[in-house]
BATIZA-997462 format. One record per residue (C-alpha): residue in three letters; x, y, z. Coordinates in Angstrom, 3 decimals, padded with zeros to 6 digits, always signed. Layout:
SITE residuo        x        y        z
SITE     ALA        X        Y        Z
...
//
This chain:
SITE residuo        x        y        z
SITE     UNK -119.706 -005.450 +131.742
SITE     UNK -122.666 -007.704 +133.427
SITE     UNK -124.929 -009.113 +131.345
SITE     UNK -128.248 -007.641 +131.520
SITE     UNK -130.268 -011.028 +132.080
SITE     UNK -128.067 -011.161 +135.262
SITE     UNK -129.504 -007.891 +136.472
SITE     UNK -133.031 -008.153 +135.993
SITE     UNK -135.335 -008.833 +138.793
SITE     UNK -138.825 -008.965 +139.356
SITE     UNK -140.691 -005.758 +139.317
SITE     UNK -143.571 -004.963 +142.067
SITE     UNK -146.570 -002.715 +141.489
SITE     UNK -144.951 -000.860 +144.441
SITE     UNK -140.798 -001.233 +143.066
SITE     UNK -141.093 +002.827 +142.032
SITE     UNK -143.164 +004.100 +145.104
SITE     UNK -139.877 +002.234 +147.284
SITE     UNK -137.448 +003.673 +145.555
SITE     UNK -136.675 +001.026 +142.515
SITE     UNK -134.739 +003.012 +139.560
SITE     UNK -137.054 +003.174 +136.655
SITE     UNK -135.334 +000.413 +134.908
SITE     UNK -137.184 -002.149 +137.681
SITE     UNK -134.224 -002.176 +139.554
SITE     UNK -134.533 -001.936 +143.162
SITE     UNK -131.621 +000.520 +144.588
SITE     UNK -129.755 +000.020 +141.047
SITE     UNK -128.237 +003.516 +139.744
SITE     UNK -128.363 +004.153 +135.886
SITE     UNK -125.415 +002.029 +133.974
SITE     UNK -123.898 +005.495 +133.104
SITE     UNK -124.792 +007.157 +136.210
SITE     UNK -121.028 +008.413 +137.924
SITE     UNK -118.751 +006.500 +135.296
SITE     UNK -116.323 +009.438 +133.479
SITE     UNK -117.073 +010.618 +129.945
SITE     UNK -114.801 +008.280 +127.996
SITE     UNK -116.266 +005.257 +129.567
SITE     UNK -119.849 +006.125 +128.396
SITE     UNK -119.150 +006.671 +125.061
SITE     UNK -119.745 +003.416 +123.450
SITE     UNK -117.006 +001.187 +120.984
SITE     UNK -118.734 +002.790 +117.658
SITE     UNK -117.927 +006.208 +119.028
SITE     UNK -114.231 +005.558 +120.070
SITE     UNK -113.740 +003.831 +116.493
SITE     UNK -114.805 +006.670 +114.698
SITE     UNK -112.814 +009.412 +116.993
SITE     UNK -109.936 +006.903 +116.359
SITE     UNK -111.041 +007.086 +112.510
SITE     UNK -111.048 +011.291 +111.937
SITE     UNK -107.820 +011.990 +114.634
SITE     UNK -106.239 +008.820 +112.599
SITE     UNK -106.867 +011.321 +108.747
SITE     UNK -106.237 +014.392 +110.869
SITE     UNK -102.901 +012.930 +112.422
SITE     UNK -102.399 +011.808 +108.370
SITE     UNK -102.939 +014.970 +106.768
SITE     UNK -100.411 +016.587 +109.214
SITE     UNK -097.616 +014.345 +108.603
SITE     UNK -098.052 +014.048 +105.057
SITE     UNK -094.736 +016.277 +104.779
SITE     UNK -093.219 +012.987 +106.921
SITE     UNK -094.844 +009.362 +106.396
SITE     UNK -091.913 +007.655 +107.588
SITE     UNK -092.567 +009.132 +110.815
SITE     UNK -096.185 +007.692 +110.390
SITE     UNK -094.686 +004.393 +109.200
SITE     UNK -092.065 +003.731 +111.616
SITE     UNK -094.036 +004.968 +115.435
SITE     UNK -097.753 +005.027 +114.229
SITE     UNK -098.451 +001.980 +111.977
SITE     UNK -096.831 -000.541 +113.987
SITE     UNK -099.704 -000.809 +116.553
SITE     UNK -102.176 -001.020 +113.555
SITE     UNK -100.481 -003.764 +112.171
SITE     UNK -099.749 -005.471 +115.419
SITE     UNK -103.387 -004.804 +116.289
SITE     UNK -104.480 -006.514 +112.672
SITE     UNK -101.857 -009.360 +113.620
SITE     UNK -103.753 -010.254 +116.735
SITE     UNK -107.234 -010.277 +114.824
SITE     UNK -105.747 -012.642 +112.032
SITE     UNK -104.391 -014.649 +114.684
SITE     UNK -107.569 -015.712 +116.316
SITE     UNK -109.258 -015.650 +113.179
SITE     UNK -108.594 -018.852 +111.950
SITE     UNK -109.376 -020.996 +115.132
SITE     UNK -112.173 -018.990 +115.298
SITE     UNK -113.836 -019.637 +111.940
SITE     UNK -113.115 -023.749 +112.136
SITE     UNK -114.560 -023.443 +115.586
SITE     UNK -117.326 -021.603 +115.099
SITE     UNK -118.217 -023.718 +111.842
SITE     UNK -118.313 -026.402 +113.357
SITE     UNK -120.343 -025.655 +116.416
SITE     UNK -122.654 -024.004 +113.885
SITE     UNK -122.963 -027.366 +111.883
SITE     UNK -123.084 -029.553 +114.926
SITE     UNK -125.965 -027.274 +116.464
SITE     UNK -128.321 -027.198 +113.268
SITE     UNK -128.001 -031.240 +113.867
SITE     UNK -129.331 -032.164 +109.833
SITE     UNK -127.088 -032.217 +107.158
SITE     UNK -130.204 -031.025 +104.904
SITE     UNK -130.460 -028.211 +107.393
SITE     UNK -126.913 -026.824 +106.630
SITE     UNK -127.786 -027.584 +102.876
SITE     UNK -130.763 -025.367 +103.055
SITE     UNK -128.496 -022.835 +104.826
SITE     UNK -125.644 -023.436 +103.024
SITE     UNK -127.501 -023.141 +099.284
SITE     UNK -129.581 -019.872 +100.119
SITE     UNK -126.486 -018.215 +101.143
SITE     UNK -124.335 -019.101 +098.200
SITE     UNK -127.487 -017.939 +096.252
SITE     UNK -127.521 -014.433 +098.020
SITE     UNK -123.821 -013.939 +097.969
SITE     UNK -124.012 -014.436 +094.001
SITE     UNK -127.320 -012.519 +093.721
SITE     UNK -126.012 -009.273 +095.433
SITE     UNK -122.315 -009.659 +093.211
SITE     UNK -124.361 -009.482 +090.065
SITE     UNK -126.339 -006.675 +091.240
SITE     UNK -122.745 -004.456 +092.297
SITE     UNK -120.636 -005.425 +089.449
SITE     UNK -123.553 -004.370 +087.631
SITE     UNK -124.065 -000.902 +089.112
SITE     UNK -120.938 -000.690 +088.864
SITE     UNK -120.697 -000.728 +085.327
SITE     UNK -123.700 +001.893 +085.419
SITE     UNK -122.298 +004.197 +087.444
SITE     UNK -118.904 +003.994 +085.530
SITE     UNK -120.981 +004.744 +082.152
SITE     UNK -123.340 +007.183 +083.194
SITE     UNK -120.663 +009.420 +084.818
SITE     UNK -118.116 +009.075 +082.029
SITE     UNK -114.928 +007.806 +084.639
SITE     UNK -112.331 +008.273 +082.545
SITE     UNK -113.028 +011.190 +080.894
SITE     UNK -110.067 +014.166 +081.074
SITE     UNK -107.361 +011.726 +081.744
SITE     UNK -104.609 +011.804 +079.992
SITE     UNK -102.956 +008.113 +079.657
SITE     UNK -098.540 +008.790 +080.848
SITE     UNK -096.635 +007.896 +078.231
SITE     UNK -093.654 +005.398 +078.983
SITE     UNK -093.738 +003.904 +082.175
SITE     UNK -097.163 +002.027 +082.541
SITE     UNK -096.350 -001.724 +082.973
SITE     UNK -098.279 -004.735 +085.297
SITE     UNK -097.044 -007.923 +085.230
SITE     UNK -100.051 -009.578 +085.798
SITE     UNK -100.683 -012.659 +087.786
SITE     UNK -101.756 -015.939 +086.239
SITE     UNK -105.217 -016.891 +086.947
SITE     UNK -105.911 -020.590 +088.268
SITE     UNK -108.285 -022.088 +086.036
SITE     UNK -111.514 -023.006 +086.745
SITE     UNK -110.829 -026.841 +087.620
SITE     UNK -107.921 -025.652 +090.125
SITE     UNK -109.731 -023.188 +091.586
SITE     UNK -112.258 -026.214 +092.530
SITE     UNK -109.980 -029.017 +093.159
SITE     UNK -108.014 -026.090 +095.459
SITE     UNK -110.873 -025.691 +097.515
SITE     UNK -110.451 -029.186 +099.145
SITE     UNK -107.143 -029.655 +101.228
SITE     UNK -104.854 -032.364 +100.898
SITE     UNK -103.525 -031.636 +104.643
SITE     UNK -104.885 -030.324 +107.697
SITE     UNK -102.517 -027.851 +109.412
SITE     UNK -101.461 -026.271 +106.558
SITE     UNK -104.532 -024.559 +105.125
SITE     UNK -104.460 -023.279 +109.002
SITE     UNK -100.830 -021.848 +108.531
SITE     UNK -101.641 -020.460 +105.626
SITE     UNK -104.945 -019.042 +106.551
SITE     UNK -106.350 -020.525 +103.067
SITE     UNK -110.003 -019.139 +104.648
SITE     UNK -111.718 -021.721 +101.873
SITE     UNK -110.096 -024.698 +102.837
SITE     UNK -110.236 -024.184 +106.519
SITE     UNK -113.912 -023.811 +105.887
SITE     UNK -114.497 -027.272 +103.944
SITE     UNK -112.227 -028.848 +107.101
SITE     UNK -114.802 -027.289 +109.270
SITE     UNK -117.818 -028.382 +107.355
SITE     UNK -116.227 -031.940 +106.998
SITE     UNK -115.810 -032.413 +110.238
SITE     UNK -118.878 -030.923 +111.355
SITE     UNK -120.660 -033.438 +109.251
SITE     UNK -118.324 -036.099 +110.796
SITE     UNK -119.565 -035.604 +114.291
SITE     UNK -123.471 -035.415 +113.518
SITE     UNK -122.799 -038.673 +111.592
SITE     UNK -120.972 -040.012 +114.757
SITE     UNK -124.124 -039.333 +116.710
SITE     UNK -123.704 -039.554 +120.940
SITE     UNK -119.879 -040.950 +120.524
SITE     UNK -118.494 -037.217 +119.100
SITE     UNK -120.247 -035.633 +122.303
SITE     UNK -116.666 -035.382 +123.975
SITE     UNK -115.557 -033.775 +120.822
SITE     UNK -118.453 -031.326 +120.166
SITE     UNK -118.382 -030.182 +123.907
SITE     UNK -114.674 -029.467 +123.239
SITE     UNK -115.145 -028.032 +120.270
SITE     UNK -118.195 -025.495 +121.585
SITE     UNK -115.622 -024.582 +124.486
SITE     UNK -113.172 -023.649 +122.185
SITE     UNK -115.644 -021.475 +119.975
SITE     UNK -116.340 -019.625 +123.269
SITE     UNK -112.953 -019.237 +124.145
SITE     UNK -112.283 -017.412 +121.016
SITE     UNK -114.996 -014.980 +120.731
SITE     UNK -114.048 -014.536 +124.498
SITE     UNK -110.005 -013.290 +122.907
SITE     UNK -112.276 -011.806 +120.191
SITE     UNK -113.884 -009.945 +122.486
SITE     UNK -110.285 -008.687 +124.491
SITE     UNK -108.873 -007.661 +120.966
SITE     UNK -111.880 -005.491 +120.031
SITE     UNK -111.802 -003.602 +123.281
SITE     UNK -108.415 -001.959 +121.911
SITE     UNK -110.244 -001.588 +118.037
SITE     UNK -109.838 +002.255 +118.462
SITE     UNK -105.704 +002.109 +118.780
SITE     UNK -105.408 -000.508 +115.860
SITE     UNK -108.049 +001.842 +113.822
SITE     UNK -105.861 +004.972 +114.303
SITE     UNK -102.537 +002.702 +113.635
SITE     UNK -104.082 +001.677 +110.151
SITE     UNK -105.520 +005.249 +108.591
SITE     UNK -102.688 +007.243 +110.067
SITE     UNK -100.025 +005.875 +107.615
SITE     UNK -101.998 +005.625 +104.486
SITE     UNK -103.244 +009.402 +104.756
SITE     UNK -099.936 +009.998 +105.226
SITE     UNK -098.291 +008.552 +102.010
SITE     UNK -101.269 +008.917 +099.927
SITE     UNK -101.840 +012.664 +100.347
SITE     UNK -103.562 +014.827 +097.891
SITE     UNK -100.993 +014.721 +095.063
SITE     UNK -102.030 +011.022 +094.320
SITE     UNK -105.195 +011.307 +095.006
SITE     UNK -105.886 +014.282 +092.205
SITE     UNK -105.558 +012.789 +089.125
SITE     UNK -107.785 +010.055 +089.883
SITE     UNK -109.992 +011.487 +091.510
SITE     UNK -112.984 +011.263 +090.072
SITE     UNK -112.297 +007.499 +089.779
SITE     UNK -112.372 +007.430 +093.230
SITE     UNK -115.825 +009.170 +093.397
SITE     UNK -117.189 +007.138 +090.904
SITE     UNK -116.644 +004.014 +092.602
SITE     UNK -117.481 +005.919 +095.828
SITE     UNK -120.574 +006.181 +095.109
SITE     UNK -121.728 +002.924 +093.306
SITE     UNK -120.499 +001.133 +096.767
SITE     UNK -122.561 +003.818 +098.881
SITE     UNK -125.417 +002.950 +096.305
SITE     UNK -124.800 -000.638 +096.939
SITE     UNK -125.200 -000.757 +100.413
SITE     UNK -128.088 +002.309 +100.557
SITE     UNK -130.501 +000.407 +097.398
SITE     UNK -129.278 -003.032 +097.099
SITE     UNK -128.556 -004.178 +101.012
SITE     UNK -130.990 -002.438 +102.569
SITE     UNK -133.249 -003.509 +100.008
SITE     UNK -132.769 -006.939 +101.060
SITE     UNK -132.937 -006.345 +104.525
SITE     UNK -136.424 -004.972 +104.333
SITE     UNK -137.795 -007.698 +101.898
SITE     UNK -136.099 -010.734 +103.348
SITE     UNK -135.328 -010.043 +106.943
SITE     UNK -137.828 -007.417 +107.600
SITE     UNK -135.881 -005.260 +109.861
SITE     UNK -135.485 -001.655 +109.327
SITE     UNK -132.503 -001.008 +107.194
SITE     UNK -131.375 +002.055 +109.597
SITE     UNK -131.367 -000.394 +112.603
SITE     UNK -129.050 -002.332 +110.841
SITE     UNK -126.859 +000.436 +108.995
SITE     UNK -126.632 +001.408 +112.944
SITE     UNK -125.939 -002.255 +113.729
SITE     UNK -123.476 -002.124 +111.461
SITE     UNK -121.810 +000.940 +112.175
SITE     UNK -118.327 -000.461 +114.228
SITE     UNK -118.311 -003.354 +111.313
SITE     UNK -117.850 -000.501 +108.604
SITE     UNK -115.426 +001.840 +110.592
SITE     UNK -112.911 -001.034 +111.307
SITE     UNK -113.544 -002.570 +107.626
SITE     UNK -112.575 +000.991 +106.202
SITE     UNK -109.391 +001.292 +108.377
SITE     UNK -107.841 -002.111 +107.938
SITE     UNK -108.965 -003.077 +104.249
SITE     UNK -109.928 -006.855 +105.598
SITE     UNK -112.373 -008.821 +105.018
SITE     UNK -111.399 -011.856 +106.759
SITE     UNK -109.446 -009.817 +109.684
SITE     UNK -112.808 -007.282 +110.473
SITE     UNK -114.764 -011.113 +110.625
SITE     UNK -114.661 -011.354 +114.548
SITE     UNK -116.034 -007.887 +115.107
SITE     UNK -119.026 -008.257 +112.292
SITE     UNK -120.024 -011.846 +113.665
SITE     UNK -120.083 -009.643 +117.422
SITE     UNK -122.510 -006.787 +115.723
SITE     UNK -124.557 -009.227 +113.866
SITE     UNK -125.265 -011.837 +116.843
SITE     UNK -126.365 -008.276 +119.250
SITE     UNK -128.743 -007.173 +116.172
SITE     UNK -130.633 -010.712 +117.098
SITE     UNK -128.477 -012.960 +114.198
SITE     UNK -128.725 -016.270 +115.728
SITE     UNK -124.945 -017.900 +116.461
SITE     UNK -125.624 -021.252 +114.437
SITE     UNK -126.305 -018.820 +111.278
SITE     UNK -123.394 -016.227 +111.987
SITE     UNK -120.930 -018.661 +112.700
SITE     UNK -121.267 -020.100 +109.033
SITE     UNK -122.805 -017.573 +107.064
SITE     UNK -119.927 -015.115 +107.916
SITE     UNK -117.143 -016.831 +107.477
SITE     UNK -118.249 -018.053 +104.070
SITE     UNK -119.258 -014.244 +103.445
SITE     UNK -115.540 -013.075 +104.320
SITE     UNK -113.968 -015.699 +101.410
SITE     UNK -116.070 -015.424 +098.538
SITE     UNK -118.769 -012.265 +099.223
SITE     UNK -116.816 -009.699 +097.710
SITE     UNK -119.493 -007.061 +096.067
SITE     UNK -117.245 -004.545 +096.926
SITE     UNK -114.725 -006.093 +094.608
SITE     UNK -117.107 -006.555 +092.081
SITE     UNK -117.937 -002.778 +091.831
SITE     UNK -114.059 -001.841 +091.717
SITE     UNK -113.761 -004.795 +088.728
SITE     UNK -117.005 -002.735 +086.802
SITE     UNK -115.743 +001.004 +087.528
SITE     UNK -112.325 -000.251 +086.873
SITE     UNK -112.367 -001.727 +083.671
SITE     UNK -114.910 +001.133 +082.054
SITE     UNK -112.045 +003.564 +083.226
SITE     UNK -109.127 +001.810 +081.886
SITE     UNK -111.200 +001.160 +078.004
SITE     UNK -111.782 +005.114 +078.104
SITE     UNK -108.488 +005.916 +078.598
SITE     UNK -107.369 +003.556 +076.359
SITE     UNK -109.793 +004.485 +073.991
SITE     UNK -111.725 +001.220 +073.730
SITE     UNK -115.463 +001.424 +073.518
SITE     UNK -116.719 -001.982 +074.888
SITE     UNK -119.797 -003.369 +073.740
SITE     UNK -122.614 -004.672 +076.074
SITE     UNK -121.585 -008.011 +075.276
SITE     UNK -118.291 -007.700 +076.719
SITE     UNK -119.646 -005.602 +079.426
SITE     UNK -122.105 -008.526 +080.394
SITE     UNK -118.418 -010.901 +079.973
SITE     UNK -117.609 -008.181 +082.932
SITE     UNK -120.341 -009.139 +084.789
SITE     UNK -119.858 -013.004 +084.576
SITE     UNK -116.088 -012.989 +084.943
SITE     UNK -116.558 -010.798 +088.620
SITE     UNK -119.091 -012.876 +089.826
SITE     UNK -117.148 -015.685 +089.227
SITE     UNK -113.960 -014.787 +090.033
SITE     UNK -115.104 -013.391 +093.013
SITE     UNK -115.471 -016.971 +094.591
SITE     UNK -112.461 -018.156 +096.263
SITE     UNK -110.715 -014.654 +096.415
SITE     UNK -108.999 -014.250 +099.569
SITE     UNK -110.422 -011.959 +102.160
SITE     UNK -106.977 -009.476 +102.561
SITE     UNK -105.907 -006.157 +101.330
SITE     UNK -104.975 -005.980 +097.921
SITE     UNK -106.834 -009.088 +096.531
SITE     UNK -108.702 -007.031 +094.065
SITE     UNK -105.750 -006.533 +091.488
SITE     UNK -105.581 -010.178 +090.424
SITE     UNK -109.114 -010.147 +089.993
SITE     UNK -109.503 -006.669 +087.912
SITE     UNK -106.667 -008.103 +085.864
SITE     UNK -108.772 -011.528 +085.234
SITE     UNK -111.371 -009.200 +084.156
SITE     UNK -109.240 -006.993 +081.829
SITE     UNK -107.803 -010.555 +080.288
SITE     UNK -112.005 -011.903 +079.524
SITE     UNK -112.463 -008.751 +077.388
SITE     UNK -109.186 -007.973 +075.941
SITE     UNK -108.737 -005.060 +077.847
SITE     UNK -104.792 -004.107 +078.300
SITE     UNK -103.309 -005.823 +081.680
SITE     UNK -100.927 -002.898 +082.151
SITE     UNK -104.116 -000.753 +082.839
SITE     UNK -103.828 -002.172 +086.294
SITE     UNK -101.334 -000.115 +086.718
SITE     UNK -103.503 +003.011 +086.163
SITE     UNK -105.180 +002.333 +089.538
SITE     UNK -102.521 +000.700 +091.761
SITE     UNK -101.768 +004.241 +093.307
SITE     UNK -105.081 +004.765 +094.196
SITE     UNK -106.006 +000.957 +095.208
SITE     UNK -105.613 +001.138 +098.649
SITE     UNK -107.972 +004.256 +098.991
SITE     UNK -110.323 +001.929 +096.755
SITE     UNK -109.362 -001.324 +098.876
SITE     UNK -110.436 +000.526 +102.114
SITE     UNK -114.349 +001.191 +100.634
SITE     UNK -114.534 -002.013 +098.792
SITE     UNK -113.805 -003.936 +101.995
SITE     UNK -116.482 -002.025 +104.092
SITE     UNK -118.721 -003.218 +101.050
SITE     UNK -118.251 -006.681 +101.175
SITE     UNK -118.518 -007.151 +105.207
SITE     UNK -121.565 -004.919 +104.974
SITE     UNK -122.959 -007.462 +102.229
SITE     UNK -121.910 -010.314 +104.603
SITE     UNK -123.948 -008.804 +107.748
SITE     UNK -126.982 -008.379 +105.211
SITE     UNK -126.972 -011.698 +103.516
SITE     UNK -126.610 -013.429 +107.442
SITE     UNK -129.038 -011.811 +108.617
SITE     UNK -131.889 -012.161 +105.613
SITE     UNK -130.493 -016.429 +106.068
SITE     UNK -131.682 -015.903 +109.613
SITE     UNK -135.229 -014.592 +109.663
SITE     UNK -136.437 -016.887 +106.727
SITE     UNK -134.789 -019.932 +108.733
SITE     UNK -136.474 -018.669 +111.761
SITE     UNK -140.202 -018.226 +109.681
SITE     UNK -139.566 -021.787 +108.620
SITE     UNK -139.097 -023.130 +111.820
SITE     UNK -142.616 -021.075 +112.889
SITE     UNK -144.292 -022.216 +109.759
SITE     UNK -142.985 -025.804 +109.998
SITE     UNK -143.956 -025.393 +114.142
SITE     UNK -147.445 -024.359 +113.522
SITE     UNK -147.942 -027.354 +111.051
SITE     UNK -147.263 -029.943 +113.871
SITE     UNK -149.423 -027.947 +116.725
SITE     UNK -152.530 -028.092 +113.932
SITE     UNK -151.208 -031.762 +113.184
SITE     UNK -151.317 -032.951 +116.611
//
């Protein structure tokens, strides 16, 4: 598709009256004018026909998943293969072209320390509502606890010192093979800081590295175009073998949680947005719209990253702010997370009979925010965490277990959370960078 600075030309008084579209194009027919129906419907559509045939093609062979499993969900996962694959190169390109380009490592400090504030800010503020929403609408009431066969072997938690001293890699390639999303951001940032230190010698390098960044988004780009066949690939199968016999007994869990993330997004984000980035919050709901759909199908952070840094750069999100707000966003923004971690816990106490205390729920509320820092950005992620919570209050681990038939359904809302929350923190960073930069620019004209 042509860009549209490429088609723009310079309109006379006289362009209509000699036959000049109304777009101030002379002779130029309407982009949609003669192309077939499919091609004018725009990516957000296609992703969200993909999205309903994908449950409809679910509920239908919910008599025979492994038919779903073994023709339908290999081009969802191949599809989510290709996105993790360019993912990585991506994000320690990016990084580092959007260190290099703010060109003051005070600069990426400011940026770097009103994000971090945000991200922890908005966790708070989830975890929290979750625990409201859990309390207020009773979650585990009617649920009868099985008897026998409710074990989790849970997962021990780094402590606090590893989890910092893991941040920093002690190699370069690996945290790249690994996709270790944290450490591949501090090589990024280190080496971003290298070549502003370097001054006019790491040109070669930073020219490289900014040609690389624009090859990716340029695969990025490719990959996305196919979004709709990797979308119906990923729901297909998990409609499938989650049909409404799982789903029942939980299901007010599921609503519960439900609707503390739709309250998240609806009070808390778009909240935000107005305040901080004064936009309209329905511009960027609609902004936001293909980020959410392929977030809800694929249950990834870190692999729906290429598509949300696309969205947020065309709502006006400038690159230097997307390429390092984001990625940070897709590690250790999880607000989604945090609300599973509130509803969570308050369900498994009230089956289990516990009544916690608002000191322990507060513990809740620490321990998610927390823990939610260095949590990878890939399905499933949430169960070590809720478990970590369960631990800091005493809670039963083998609760966990109470919700792992259900998690995916919850993994698939959660994730569409915390991208959402990433997209809303990025662009808030933006527009108070950018009134800086207009306050700090009118200083100098009255100065000079």
């Amino acid at each position: 598709m042509a860009d549209d600075a490429t088609l723009q030309t310079t309109r006379t008084p006289d362009d209509t009256e000699n036959g000049a579209s109304p777009n101030g194009l002379t002779g130029a027919p309407e982009p949609n004018r003669g192309k077939p129906w499919y091609k004018r419907l725009s990516l957000t559509t296609w992703i969200f026909i993909a999205l309903v045939l994908g449950v409809i093609a679910g509920v239908a062979l919910q008599g025979a998943p492994e038919i779903a499993d073994t023709y339908i969900k290999p081009f969802g996962t191949i599809f989510l293969n290709l996105i993790k694959m360019i993912v990585v190169p991506l994000v320690l390109f990016s990084i580092i072209a959007g260190v290099v380009s703010l060109e003051d490592v005070k600069k990426v400090g400011a940026i770097g320390g009103k994000t971090v504030l945000f991200y922890l800010i908005t966790t708070a503020f989830a975890v929290t509502l979750g625990l409201i929403f859990a309390n207020v609408m009773n979650v585990g009431a009617g649920y009868q606890l099985p008897s026998g066969e409710l074990t989790y072997e849970a997962t021990e938690p780094p402590s606090f010192i590893d989890t910092i001293v893991n941040i920093f890699p002690s190699n370069f390639f690996q945290p790249m093979a690994d996709a270790t999303m944290l450490q591949v951001i501090v090589i990024a940032v280190v080496f971003g800081f290298g070549m502003i230190a370097a001054g006019k010698k790491a040109k070669p390098v930073i020219d490289i590295c900014n040609s690389l960044s624009d090859v990716c988004i340029a695969i990025m780009r490719g990959i996305i175009l196919v979004a709709p066949f990797g979308v119906f690939g990923l729901i297909c199968p998990v409609i499938a073998n989650n049909g409404i016999e799982v789903l029942r007994p939980l299901l007010w869990l599921i609503v519960v949680a439900y609707l503390a993330m739709l309250c998240q997004i609806v009070l808390v984000y778009s909240g935000i947005i107005k305040v901080f980035a004064r936009m309209s919050p329905l511009k960027f709901l609609k902004g936001e719209m293909p980020v959410m759909g392929f977030a809800f199908a694929s249950a990834s952070s870190v692999g729906t990253l290429p598509i949300n840094m696309e969205c947020t750069e065309k709502m006006g999100v400038s690159k230097e702010v997307t390429s390092f707000v984001l990625p940070l966003g897709a590690t250790i923004n999880m607000d989604g997370t945090a609300i599973y971690q509130g509803v969570c816990a308050i369900f498994i106490a009230q089956v289990f009979g516990i009544d916690l205390t608002l000191g322990q729920q507060f513990t809740i509320v620490m321990t998610a925010v927390l823990a939610s820092i260095g949590t990878a950005g890939v399905p499933g992620s949430g169960m070590i965490m809720l478990a970590m919570v369960l631990q800091s209050v005493g809670l039963p681990v083998e609760g966990v277990a109470l919700v792992a038939g259900v998690d995916r359904i919850l993994d698939m809302m959660r994730t569409t959370v915390n991208v959402t929350g990433d997209a809303a923190v990025a662009t808030c960073v933006d527009a108070m960078q950018k009134r800086l930069a207009a306050r700090r620019a009118k200083k100098a004209a009255k100065a000079a």
